[in-house]
C-alpha positions in Angstrom: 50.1 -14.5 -54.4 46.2 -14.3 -55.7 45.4 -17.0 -52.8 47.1 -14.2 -50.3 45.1 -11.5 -51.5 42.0 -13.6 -51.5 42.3 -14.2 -48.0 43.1 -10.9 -47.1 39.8 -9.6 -48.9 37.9 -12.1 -46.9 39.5 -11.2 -43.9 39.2 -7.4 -44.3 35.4 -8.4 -45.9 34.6 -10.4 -42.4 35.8 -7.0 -40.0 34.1 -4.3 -42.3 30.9 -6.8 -41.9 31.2 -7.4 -38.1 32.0 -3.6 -37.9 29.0 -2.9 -40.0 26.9 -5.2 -37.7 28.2 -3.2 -34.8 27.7 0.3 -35.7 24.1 -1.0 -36.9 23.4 -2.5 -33.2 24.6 0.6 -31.8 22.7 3.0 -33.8 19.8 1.1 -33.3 19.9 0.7 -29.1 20.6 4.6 -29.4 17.3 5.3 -31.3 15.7 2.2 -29.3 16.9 4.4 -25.6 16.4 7.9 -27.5 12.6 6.3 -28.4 12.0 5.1 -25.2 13.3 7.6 -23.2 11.4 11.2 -24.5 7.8 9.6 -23.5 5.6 12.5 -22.6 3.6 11.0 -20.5 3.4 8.7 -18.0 0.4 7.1 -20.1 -3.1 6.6 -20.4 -5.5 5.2 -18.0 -9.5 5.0 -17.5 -11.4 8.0 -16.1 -12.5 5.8 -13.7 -9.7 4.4 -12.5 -9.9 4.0 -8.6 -6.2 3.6 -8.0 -3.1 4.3 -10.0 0.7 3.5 -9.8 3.0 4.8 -12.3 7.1 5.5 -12.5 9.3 7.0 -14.7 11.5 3.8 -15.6 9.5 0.7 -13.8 12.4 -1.4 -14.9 15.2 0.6 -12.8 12.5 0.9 -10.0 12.2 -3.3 -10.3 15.7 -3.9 -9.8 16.7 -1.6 -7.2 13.9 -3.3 -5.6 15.1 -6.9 -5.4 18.7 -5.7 -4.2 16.9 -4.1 -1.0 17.5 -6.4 2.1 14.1 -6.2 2.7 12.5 -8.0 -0.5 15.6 -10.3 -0.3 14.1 -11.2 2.8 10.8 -11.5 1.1 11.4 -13.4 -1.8 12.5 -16.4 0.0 9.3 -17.4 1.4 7.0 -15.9 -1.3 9.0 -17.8 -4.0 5.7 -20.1 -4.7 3.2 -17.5 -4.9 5.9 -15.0 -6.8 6.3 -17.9 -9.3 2.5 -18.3 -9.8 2.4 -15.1 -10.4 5.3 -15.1 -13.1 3.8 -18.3 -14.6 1.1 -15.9 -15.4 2.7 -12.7 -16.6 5.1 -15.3 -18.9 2.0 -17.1 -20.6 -0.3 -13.8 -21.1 3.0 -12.0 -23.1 5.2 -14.9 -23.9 8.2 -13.1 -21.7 9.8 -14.1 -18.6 9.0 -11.1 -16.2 13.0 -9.3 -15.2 13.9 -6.0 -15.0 15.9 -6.0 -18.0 13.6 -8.0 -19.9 10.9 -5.0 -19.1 12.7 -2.6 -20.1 13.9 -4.0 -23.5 10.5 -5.2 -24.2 8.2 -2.5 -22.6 10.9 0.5 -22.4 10.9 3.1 -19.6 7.4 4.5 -18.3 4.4 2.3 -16.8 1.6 3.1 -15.9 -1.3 0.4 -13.7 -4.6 1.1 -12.7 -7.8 -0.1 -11.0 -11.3 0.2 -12.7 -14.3 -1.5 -12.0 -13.7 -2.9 -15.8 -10.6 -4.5 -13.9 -6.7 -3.9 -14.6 -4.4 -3.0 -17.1 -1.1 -1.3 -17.6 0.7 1.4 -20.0 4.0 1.6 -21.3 5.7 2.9 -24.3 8.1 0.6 -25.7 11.2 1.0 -27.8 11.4 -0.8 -31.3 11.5 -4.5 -30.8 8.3 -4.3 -29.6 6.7 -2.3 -32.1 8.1 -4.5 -34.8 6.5 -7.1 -33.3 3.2 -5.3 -32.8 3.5 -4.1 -36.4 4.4 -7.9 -37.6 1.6 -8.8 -35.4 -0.9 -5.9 -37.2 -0.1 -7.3 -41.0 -1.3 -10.7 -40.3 -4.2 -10.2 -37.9 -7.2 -7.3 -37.4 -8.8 -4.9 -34.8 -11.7 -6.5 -33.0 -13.1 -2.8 -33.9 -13.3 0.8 -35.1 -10.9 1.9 -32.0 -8.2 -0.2 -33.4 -8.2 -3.0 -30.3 -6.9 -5.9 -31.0 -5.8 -9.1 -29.4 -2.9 -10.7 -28.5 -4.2 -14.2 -26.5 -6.3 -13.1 -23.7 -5.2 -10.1 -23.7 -6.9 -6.9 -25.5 -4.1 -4.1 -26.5 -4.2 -0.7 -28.5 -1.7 1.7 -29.1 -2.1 5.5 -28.4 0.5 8.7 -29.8 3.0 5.8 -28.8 1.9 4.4 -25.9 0.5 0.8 -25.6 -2.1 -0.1 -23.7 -3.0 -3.5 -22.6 -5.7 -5.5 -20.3 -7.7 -8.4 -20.1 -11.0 -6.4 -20.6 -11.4 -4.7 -23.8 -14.0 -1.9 -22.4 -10.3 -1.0 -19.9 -8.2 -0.6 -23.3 -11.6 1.6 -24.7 -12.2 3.7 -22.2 -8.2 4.7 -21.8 -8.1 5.6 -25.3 -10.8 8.0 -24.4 -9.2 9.6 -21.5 -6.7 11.9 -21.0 -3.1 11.2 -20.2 -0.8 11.3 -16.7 1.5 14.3 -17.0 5.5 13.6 -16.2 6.7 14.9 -13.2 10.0 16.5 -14.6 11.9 15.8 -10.8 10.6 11.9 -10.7 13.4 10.1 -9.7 13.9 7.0 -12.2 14.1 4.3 -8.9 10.7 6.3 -7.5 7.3 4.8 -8.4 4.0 6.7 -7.1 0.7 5.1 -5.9 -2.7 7.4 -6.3 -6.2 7.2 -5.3 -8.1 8.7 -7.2 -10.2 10.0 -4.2 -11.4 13.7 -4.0 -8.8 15.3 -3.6 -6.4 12.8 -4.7 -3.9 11.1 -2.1 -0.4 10.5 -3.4 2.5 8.9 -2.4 5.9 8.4 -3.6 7.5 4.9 -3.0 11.6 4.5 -3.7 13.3 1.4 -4.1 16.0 2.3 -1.8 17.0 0.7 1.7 13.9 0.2 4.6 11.6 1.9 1.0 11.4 5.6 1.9 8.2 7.3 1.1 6.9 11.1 0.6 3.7 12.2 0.0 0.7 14.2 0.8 -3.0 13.1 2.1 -5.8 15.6 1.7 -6.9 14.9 5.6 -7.5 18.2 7.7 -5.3 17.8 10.6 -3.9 20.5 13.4 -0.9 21.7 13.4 0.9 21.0 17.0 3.4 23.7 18.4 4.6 21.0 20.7 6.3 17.3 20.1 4.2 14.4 20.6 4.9 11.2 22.9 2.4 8.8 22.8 4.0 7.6 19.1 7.2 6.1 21.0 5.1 5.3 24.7 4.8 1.5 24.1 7.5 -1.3 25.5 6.4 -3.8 22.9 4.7 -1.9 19.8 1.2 -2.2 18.6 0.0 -3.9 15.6 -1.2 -0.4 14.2 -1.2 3.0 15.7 -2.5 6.7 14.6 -1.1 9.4 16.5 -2.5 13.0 16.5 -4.2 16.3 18.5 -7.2 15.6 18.7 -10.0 12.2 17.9 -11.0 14.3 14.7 -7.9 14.6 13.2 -7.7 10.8 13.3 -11.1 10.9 12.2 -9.9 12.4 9.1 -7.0 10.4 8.4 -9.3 7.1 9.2 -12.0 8.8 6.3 -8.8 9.4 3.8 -8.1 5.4 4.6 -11.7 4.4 4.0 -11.7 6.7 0.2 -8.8 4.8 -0.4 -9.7 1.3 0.1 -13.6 1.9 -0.7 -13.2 0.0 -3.7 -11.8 -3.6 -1.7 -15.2 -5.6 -1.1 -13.4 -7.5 1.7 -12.9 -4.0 3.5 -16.3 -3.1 2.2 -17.6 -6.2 4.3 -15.2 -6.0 7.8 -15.8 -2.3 8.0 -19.7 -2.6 8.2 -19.2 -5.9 10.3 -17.4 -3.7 13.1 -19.2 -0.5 12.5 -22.3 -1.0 13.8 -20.9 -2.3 17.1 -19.8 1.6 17.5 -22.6 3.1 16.2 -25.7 0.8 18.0 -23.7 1.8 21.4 -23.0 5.2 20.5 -19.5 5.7 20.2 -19.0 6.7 16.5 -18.0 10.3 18.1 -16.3 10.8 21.5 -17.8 13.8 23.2 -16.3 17.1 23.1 -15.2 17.1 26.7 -12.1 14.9 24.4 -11.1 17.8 23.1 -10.7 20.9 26.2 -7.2 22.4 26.6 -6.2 19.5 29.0 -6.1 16.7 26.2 -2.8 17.0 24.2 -2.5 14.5 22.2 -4.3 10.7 21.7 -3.5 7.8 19.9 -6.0 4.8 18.5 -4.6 1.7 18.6 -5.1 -1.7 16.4 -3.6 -4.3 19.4 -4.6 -7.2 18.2 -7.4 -9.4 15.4 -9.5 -11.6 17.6 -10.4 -15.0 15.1 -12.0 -16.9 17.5 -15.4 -16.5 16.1 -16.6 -16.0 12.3 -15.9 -12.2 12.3 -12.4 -10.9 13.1 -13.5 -8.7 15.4 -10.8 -5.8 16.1 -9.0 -5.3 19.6 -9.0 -1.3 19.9 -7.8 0.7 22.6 -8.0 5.0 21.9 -5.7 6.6 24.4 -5.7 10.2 25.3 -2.7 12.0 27.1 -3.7 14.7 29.4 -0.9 17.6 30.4 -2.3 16.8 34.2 -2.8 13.6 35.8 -6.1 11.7 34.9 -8.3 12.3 37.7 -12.1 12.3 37.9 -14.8 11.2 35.8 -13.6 9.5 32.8 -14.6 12.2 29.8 -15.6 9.4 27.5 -18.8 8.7 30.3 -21.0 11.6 29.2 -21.2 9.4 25.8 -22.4 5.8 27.0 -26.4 5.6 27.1 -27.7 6.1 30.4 -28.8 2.6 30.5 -25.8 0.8 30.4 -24.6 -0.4 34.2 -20.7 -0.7 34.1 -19.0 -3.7 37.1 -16.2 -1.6 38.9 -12.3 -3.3 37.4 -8.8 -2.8 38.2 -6.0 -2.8 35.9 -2.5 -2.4 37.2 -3.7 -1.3 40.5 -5.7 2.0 39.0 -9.6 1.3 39.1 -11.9 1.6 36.3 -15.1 0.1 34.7 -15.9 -2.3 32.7 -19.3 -2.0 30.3 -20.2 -5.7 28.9 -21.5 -5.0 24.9 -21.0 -8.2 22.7 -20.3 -10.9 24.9 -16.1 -11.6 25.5 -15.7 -10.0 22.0 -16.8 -6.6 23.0 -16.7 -4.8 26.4 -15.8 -1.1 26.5 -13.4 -0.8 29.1 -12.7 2.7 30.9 -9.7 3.4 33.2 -6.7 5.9 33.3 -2.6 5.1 33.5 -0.9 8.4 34.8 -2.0 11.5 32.6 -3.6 9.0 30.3 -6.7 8.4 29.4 -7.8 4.8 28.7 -10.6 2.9 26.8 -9.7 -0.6 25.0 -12.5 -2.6 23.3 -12.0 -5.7 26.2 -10.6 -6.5 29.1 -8.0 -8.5 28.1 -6.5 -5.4 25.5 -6.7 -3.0 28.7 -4.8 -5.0 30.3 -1.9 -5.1 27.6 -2.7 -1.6 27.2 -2.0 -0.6 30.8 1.2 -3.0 31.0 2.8 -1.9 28.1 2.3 2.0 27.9 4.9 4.3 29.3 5.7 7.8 28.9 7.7 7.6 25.4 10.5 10.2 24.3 9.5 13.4 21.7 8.0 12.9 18.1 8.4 16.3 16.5 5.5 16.0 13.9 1.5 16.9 13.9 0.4 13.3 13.6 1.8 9.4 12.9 1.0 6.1 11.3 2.7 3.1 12.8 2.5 -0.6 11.4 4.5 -3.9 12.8 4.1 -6.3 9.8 5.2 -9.3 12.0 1.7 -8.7 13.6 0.3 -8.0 10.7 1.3 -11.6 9.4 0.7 -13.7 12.1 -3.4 -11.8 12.5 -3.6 -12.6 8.3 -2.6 -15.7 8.3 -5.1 -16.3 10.9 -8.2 -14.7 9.4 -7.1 -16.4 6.0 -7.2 -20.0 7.5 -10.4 -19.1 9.2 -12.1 -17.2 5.4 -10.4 -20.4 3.6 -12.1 -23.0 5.6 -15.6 -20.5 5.0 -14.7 -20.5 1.5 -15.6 -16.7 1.9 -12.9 -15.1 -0.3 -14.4 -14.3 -3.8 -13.0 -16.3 -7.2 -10.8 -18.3 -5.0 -11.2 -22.0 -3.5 -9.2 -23.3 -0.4 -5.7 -24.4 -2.5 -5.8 -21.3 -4.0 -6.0 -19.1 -0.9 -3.4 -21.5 0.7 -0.5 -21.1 -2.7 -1.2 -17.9 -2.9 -2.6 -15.4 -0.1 -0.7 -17.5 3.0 2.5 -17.7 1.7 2.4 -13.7 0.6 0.5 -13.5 4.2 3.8 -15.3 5.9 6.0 -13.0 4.0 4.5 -9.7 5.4 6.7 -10.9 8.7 10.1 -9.9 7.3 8.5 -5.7 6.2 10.1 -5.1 9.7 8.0 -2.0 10.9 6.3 1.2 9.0 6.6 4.9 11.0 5.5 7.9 8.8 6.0 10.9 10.1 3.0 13.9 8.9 3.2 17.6 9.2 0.6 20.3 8.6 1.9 23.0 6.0 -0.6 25.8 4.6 -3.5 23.6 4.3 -1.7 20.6 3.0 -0.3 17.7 5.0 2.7 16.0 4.0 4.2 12.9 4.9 7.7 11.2 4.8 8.9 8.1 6.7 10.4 4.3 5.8 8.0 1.4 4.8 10.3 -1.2 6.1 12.0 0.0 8.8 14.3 -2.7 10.6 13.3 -3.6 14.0 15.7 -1.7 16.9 18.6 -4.3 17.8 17.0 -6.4 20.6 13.8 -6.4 19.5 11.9 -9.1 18.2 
């Protein structure tokens, strides 16, 4: 009889323990979600940051992500860069990088940025990871009076919660000297949002939904059309890149917020003043203001093609502007050219133009006219695509558009990288490097599919919405 009640007492002993446990693990993911959860901030960053990307839960936003059919795509062929990549994040913290992982390690909000002192991110974890941290304060101490300390290579400090981490101790300084992000109380938890820190700030909201929907706003002043455009949807085979709009300066001032943005990228630093000074030793920074009478609607600049024949990707531009009559006459962009420039008469398509040699077969300006449009492409061999592939295109009701194909993209990239890589001109990285890392991530671009966004002018502010990753139209390539 005693041995019966013994057992029983263990037995009711083990449940009241593995209850115990139980209520104990509960209470403690509730304070660990409650903790992680009622951030007030996005988090802390440098002053000088140049770009910034922070969500509201990076964790939910990472796996939403990899159940697109887009990154699925992706993955595939990036798997030896992505796992370089991993190898790194795992050996810096000691955690294999998955969205669950995250966000019982680093919680909900994250915060990245850009300085010149380099990267570093923001989060503000739940409890596992401040008992570590705290584990980790008792037996070691702060490289200084701010409280940083060090954690391999990398240098980390915690602020009102938040902790802040990089591999350049004057980053994790200067954000505890800063001043926080705000929350957006409407962020969506599967949203993240990219900012440069330009003046005035361009921001754009990414979401880890199907083809990656996007909404924004870009501090560009454009004009507001009363009419659709149709230049945007005009090509049989699409461009590499296009910018639709009224008028050459409101692309000028969408090319200017582009330039803010990635002012900070010494490669576009370099490629920018490579091709620039072909415009501006001819004299065709500006088209002349004959471009912009009541009989110009609309024009689009066009990225056809990277030429890599040579040293220098040199560009293949064509800047087309629809007329509401047909194109007859002088071409307008003639009262620009020096006076001392003889053009050779050229057909295209059976319309006559001119061609104007500059820099040798990489740079001839060529003039001619399609129709009610407008022509000038950067050589002969782009006006001649140009010409074959532009129709009349149906409507596009917005003020102006930004089109990418990324299977262009990838096949010009992995170009130019194979030509940089045998130059050796890319900086901190030798040939096997660029060839693990930037090609594969360079072949991956391919499966993106195609970018449209669509802008609109409202009281002073130009929005934006469109897809990132739209899929190509059935039939297409």
């Amino acid at each position: 009889m005693q041995l019966i009640k013994t057992s029983r007492r263990r037995w009711l002993s083990g449940w009241i323990l593995l209850a115990a446990t139980l209520i104990a693990l509960a209470t403690a993911t509730w304070v660990d979600d409650r903790i992680k959860s009622q951030a007030p901030l996005y988090g802390y960053c440098p002053a000088a940051a140049d770009t910034i990307l922070y969500g509201s839960d990076f964790g939910i936003f990472w796996g939403e992500a990899l159940n697109t059919e887009q990154v699925q795509r992706i993955r595939g062929e990036w798997h030896r860069a992505g796992s370089g990549l991993e190898l790194t994040i795992r050996n810096l913290t000691g955690i294999r990088p998955t969205p669950s992982r995250w966000r019982l390690w680093m919680g909900q909000r994250f915060l990245a940025s850009n300085t010149p002192h380099g990267y570093g991110v923001c989060t503000y974890p739940g409890l596992l990871l401040r008992g570590a941290s705290k584990l980790h304060g008792w037996l070691t101490d702060p490289i200084d009076a701010n409280g940083v300390r060090t954690y391999g290579d990398l240098f980390f400090a915690w602020r009102d919660g938040f902790l802040i981490a990089s591999l350049d101790a004057e980053y994790v300084r200067a954000s505890l000297q800063s001043d926080g992000i705000a929350m957006n109380p409407a962020s969506l938890p599967h949203a993240i949002v990219f900012e440069s820190r330009t003046n005035p700030i361009v921001s754009i909201e990414i979401r880890a939904e199907d083809e990656f929907p996007i909404y924004g706003r870009l501090p560009s002043t454009v004009s507001a059309r009363t009419a659709p455009m149709t230049l945007p949807n005009a090509w049989d085979s699409p461009p590499m890149a296009a910018c639709s709009a009224t008028g050459w300066k409101d692309i000028a001032s969408l090319l200017t917020v582009a330039d803010d943005a990635l002012s900070h990228s010494e490669l576009w630093t370099d490629l920018r003043s490579t091709n620039s000074t072909l415009f501006t030793e001819w004299q065709l920074d500006t088209p002349p203001q004959e471009w912009q009478d009541d009989r110009l609607d609309h024009c689009s600049l066009v990225l056809q093609g990277i030429d890599v024949a040579s040293n220098v990707p040199y560009p293949e531009l064509a800047f087309v502007v629809r007329s509401t009559l047909p194109a007859v006459g002088n071409h307008p962009l003639l009262g620009a050219l020096p006076t001392d420039i003889d053009g050779v008469p050229y057909e295209w398509e059976g319309n006559e133009g001119t061609l104007y040699p500059m820099a040798g077969s990489q740079w001839a300006l060529c003039l001619g006219y399609k129709g009610r449009d407008w022509l000038a492409a950067s050589r002969e061999r782009t006006m001649q695509a140009l010409t074959e592939n532009l129709g009349e295109g149906s409507a596009v009701p917005a003020d102006f558009t930004i089109q990418v194909d990324w299977q262009q993209v990838s096949v010009a990239l992995v170009q130019v990288l194979t030509q940089v890589e045998d130059l050796e001109l890319i900086p901190e990285m030798d040939r096997d490097e660029v060839r693990a890392i930037l090609v594969p991530i360079a072949h991956a671009l391919r499966h993106v599919g195609r970018t449209l966004i669509l802008g609109e002018h409202i009281d002073g502010t130009n929005t934006i919405e469109g897809r990132l990753a739209r899929r190509p139209p059935e039939g297409t390539r």
